[in-house]
C-alpha positions as CSV (number, residue, x, y, z in Angstrom):
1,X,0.0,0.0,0.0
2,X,0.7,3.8,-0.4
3,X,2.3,6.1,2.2
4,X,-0.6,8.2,4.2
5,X,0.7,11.0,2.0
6,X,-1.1,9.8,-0.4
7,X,-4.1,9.9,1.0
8,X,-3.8,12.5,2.7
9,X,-3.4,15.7,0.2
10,X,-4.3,19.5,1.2
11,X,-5.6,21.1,-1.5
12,X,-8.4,22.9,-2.9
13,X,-12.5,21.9,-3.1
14,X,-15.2,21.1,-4.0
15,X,-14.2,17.7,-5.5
16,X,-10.6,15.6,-5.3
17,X,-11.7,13.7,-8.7
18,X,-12.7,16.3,-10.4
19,X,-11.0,19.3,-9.3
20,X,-7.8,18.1,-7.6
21,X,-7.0,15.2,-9.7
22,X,-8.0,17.1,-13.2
23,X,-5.5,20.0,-11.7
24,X,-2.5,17.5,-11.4
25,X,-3.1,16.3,-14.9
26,X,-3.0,19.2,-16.4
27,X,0.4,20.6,-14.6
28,X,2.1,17.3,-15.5
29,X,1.1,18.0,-19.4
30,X,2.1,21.9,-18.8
31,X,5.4,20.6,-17.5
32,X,6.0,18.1,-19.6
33,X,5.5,20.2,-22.8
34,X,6.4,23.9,-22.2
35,X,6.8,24.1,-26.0
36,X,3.0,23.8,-26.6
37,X,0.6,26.4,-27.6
38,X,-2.7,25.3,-27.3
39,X,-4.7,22.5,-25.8
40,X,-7.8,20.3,-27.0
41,X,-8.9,18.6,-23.9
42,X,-12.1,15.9,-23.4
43,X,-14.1,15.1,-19.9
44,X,-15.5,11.8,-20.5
45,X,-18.1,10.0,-18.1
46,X,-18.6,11.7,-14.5
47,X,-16.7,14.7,-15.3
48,X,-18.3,15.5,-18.2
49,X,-22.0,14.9,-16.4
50,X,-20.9,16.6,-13.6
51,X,-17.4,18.7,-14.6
52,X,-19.2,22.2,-14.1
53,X,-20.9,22.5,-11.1
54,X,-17.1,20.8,-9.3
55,X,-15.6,23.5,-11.6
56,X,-13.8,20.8,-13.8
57,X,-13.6,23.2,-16.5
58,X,-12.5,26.1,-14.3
59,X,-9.6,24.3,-12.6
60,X,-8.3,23.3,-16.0
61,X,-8.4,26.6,-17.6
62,X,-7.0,28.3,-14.8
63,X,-4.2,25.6,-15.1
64,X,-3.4,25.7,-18.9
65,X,-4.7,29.2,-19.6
66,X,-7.9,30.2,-20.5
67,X,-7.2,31.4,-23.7
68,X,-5.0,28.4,-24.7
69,X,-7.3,25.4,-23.7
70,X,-10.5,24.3,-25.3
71,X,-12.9,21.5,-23.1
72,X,-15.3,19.3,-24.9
73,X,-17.7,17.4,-22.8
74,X,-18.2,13.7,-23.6
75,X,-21.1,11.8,-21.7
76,X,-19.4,8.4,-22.1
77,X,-16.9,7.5,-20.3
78,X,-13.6,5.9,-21.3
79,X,-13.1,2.2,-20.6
80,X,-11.0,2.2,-17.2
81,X,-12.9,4.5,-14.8
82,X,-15.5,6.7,-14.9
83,X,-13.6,9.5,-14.3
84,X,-11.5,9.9,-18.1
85,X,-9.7,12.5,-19.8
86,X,-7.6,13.2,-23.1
87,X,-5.3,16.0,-23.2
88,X,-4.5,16.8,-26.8
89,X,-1.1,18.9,-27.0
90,X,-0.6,20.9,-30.0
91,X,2.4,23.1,-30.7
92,X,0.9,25.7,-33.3
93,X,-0.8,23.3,-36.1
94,X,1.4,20.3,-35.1
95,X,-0.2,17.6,-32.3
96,X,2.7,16.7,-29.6
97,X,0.7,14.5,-27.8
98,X,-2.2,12.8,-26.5
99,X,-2.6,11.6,-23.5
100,X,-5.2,9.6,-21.8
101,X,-5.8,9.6,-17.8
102,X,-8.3,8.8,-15.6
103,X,-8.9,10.7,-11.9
104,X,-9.3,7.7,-9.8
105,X,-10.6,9.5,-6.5
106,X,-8.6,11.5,-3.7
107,X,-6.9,13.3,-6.2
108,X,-5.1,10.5,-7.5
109,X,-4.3,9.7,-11.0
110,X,-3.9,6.9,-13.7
111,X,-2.5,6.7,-16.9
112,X,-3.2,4.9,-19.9
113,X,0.5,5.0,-20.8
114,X,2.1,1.5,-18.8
115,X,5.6,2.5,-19.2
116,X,4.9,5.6,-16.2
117,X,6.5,4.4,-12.9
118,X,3.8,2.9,-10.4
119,X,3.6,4.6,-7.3
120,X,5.9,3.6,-4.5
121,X,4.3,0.7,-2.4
122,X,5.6,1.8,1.4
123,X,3.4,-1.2,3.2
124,X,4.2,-4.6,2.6
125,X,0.8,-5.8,3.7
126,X,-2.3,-5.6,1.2
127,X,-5.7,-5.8,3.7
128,X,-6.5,-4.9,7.2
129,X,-6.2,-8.9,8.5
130,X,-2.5,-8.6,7.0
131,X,-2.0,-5.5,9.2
132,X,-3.9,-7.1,12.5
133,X,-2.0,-10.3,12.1
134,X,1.3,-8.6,11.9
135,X,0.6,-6.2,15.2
136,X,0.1,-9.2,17.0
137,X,2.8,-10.9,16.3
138,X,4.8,-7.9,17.3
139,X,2.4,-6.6,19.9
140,X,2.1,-3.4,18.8
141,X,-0.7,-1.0,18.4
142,X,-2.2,0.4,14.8
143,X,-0.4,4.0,15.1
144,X,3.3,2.1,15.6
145,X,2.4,0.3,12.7
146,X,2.3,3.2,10.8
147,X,5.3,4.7,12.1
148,X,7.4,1.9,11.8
149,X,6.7,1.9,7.6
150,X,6.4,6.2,7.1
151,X,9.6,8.0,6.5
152,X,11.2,9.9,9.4
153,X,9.2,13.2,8.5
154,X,5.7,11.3,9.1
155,X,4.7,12.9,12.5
156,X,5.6,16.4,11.1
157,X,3.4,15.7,8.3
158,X,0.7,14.6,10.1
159,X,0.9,17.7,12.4
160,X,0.5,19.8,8.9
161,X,-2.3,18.0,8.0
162,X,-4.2,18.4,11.4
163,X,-3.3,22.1,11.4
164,X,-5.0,22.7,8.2
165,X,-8.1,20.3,8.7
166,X,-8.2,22.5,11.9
167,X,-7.9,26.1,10.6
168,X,-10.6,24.6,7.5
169,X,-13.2,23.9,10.6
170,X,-12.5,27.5,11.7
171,X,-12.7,29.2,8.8
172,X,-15.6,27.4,8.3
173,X,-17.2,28.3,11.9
174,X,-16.5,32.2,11.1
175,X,-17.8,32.3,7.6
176,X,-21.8,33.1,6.5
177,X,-23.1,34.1,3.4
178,X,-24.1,31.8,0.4
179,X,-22.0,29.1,-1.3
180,X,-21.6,29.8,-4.9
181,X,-23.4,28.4,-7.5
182,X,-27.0,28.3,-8.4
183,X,-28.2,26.9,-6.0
184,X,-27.9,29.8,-3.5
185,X,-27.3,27.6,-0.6
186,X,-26.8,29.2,2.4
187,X,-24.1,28.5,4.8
188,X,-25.3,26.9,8.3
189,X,-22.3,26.1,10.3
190,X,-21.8,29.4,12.2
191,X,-25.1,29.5,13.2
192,X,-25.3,25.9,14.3
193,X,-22.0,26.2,16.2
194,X,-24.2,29.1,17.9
195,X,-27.3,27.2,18.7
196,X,-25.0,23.9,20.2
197,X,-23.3,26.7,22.2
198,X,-26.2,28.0,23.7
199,X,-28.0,24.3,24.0
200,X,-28.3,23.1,27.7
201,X,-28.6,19.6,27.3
202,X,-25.1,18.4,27.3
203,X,-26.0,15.4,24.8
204,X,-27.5,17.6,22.0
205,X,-24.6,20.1,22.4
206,X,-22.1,17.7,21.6
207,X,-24.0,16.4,19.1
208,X,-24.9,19.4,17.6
209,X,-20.9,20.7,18.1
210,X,-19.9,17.7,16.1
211,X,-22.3,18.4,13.5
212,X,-21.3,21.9,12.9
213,X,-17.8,21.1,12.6
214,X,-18.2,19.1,9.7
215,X,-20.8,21.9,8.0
216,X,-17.5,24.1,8.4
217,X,-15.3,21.4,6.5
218,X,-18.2,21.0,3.9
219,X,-19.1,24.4,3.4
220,X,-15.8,25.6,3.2
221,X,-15.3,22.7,0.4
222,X,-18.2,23.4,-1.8
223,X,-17.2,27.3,-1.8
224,X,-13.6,26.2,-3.5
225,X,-11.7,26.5,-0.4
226,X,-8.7,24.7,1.3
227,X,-9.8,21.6,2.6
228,X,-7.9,18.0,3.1
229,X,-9.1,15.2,1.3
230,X,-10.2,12.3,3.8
231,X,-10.6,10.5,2.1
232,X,-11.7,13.0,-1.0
233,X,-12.8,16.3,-0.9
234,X,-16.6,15.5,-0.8
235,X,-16.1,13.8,2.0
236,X,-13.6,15.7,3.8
237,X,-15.6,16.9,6.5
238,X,-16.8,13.9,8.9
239,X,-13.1,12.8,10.0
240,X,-12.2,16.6,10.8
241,X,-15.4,17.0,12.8
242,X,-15.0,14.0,14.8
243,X,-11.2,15.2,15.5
244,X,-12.0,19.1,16.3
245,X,-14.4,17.4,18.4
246,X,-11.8,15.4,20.7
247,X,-9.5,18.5,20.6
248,X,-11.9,21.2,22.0
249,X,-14.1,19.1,23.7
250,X,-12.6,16.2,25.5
251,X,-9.2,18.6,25.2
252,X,-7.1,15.8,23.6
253,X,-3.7,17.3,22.7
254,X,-2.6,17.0,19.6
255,X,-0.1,15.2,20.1
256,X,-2.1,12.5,21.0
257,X,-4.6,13.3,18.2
258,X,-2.7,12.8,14.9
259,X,-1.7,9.4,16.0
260,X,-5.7,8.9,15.7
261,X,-5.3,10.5,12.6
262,X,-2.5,8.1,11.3
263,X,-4.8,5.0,12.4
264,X,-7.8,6.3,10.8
265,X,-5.4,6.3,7.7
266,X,-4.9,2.8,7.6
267,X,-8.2,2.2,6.8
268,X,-8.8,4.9,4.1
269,X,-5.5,3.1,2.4
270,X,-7.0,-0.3,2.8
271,X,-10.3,0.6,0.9
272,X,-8.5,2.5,-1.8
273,X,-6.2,-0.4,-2.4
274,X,-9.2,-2.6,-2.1
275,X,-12.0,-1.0,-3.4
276,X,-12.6,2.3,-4.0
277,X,-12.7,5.9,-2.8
278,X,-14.3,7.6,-6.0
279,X,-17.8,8.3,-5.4
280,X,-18.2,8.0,-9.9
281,X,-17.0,4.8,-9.4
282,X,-18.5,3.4,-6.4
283,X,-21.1,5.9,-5.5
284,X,-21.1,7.9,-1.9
285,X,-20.7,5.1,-0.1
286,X,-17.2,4.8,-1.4
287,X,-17.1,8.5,0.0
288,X,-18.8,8.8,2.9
289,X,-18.6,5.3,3.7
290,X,-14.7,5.2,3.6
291,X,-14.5,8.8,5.8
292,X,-17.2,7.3,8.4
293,X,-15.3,3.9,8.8
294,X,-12.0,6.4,9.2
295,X,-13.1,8.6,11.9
296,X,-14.9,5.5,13.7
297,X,-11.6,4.2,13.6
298,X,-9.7,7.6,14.8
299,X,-12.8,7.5,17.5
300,X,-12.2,4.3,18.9
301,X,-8.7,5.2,19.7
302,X,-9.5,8.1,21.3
303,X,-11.3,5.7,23.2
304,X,-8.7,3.4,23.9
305,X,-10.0,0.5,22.0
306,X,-7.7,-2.5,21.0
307,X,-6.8,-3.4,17.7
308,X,-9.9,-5.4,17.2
309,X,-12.5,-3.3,18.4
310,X,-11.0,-0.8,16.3
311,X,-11.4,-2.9,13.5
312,X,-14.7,-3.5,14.6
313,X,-15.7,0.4,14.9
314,X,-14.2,0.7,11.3
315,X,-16.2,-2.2,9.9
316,X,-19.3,-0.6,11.5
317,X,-19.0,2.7,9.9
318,X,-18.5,1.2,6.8
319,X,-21.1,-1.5,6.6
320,X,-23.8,1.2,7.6
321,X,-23.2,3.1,4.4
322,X,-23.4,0.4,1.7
323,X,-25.3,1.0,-1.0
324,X,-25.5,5.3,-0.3
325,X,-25.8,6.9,-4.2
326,X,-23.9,9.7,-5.2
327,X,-26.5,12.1,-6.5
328,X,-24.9,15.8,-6.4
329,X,-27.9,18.1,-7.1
330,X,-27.0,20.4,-10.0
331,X,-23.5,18.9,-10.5
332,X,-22.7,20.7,-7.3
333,X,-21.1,19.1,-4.4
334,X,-23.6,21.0,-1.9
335,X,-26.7,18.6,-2.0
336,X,-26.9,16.7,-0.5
337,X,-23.0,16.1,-0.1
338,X,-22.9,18.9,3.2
339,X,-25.4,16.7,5.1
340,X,-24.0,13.8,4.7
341,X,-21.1,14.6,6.1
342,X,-22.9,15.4,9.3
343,X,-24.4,12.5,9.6
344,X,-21.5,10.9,9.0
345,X,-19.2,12.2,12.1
346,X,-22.3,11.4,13.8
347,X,-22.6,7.8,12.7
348,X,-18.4,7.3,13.0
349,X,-18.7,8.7,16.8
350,X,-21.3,6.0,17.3
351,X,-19.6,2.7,15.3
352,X,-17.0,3.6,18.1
353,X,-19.5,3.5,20.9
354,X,-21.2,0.2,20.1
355,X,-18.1,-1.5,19.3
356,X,-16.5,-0.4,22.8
357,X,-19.9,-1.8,24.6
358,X,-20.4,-4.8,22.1
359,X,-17.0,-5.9,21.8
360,X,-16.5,-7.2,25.4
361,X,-19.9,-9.1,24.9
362,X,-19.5,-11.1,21.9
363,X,-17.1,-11.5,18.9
364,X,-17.4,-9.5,16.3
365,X,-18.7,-12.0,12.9
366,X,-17.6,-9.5,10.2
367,X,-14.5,-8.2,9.2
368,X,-13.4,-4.9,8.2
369,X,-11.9,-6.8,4.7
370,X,-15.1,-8.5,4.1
371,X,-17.3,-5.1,4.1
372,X,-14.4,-3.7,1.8
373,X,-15.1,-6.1,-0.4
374,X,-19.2,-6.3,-0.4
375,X,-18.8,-2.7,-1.0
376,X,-16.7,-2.8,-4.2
377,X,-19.5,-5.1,-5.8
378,X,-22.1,-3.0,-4.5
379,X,-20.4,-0.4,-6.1
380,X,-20.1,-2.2,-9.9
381,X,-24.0,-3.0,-9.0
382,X,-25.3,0.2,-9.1
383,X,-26.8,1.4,-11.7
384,X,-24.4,4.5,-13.3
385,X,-27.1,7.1,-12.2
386,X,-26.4,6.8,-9.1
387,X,-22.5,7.6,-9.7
388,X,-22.0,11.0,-9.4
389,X,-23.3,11.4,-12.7
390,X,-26.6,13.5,-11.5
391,X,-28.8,11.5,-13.7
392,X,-30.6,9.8,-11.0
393,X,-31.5,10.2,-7.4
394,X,-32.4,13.3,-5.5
395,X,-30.2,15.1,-8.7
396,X,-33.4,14.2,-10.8
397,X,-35.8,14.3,-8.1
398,X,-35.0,17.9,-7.8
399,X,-35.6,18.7,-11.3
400,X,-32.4,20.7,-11.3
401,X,-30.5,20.8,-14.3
402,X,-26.3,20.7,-14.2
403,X,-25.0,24.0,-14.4
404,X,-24.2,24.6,-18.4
């Protein structure tokens, strides 16, 4: 498997496949071909259906200049993923190059082209049962499992990321108005962060705290802002909600915190190696689903779970979510993406909680590994309208057409 890096990317919103990953595509052809004056390029699939309202188009103009590029939309998508492009590089009258690649979710990328070198494999181990076997035969925890694999700049690197999935909550929590695009959404988090504040029952405030956080993260996505992907962008605000949480509310240092971070890692990089993080390939459950069985995980080491249980608060958070569609009204990762993500720090908090009071009572039947894989069928399953294509779902339920 990957290094956490990988996972783990700071960068810009609203979407990791089709903002982020569309972004680094177009600086590698920039860079590898200075000489070229203008560019033909083709969204195919999920970024053409959907390319506008997560500002496909925008990202890659910015990138290439406006006035060089020229973006066709193509409904159908190419044959590896749903997420496909072809960059046509022309120097005057003369084509370079074309290239074909396909944004694979979290702002990764791959190529059609074989001979590009793979990315660097820093775990020897392929599933979670690999990883739980080995920390048992060493007897140690899921965070020094991590450490003993990432380079010696890890723990700095997991401070950075905190910091910013931190100062994105923040921003969030200080920031009204309405998120762009035509929807005219209007931004909640403040003023939830104000009614949990002023909430006397102790159990709703917390709730409601927790909730608010991640409309911050969301918010502050679907507006274009600087968010971490956690797995992806559309998703980036349940695992940041549940950690804020911990910090300002139980007053965990953060110290302490990113090695729940680094955990809640390991299970992002087990379903992207698995299965999948891309919500056009496997719909939101690959999203949402992935970030809820991460911060269940981060959770239950707050909690001072075992291995197992933690396992077992992943598997929960996971399970719970299979079969969610990814429906973006509009194109726009807003609705019901912002939601979601509440309800998902909400749901990870309590996978943790049943599998602290379950686990001591009985064995837990399914594993983490098994739910991966039920939810990579579940994701070939479903029908392509409910794959961030917005042709199915609450996207056609609304009656709201894709921004054009």
């Amino acid at each position: 498997m990957e290094s956490l890096r990988e996972l783990y990317k700071i960068g810009v919103g609203p979407s990791s496949s089709h903002t982020m990953g569309p972004q680094r595509a177009a600086l590698k052809v920039k860079e590898t071909y200075p000489q070229a004056t203008h560019f033909e390029v083709y969204l195919h699939g999920s970024l053409a259906l959907t390319g506008k309202g997560h500002l496909t188009d925008y990202i890659i103009e910015e990138t290439l200049g406006k006035d060089s590029v020229k973006i066709h939309f193509v409904n159908t998508a190419l044959p590896k993923h749903p997420n496909g492009m072809i960059f046509e590089i022309y120097r005057e009258n003369q084509l370079l190059d074309k290239i074909t690649v396909y944004s694979v979710g979290g702002g990764a990328l791959m190529y059609d082209d074989s001979s590009l070198q793979p990315s660097k494999q820093v775990y020897p181990h392929g599933n979670l049962t690999e990883i739980l076997e080995y920390c048992d035969r060493k007897g140690i925890n899921l965070y020094d499992y991590t450490i003993e694999y990432e380079d010696e700049h890890f723990k700095a690197y997991l401070f950075e990321v905190l910091n910013a999935m931190f100062a994105c909550v923040e921003a969030g929590l200080s920031t009204t108005g309405v998120i762009p695009g035509k929807l005219g959404l209007k931004r909640v988090a403040k003023s939830m962060y104000q009614q949990a504040i002023n909430t006397r029952r102790s159990g709703e405030r917390d709730r409601l705290l927790v909730s608010s956080y991640a409309y911050a993260v969301s918010e502050e996505n679907a507006s274009g802002h600087r968010i971490v992907t956690a797995p992806t962008c559309g998703a980036s605000g349940v695992l940041p909600a549940v950690l804020y949480y911990c910090y300002k509310q139980l007053e965990i240092p953060r110290k302490e915190i990113i090695k729940a971070l680094a955990v809640a890692g390991i299970f992002g990089n087990v379903i992207k190696t698995n299965a999948t993080i891309s919500g056009a390939d496997g719909g939101c459950q690959a999203e949402i689903g992935s970030a809820c069985a991460m911060a269940a995980a981060a959770y239950g080491w707050i909690l001072e779970l075992n291995n197992n249980l933690i396992q077992y608060a992943g598997e929960m958070g996971l399970e719970h979510n299979l079969g969610l569609t990814c429906d973006p009204v509009g194109g726009y990762v807003q609705i019901p993406c912002i939601e979601r993500n509440g309800f998902g720090a909400l749901r990870a908090m309590d996978a943790a909680m049943y599998a602290k009071q379950l686990g001591y009572l009985r064995k837990n039947k399914v594993s983490f590994d098994a739910v991966v894989r039920v939810m990579k069928e579940t994701g070939k399953d479903l029908n392509s309208a409910y794959k961030e294509t917005s042709l199915g779902g609450l996207a056609k339920e609304f009656g709201f057409e894709n921004e054009d």
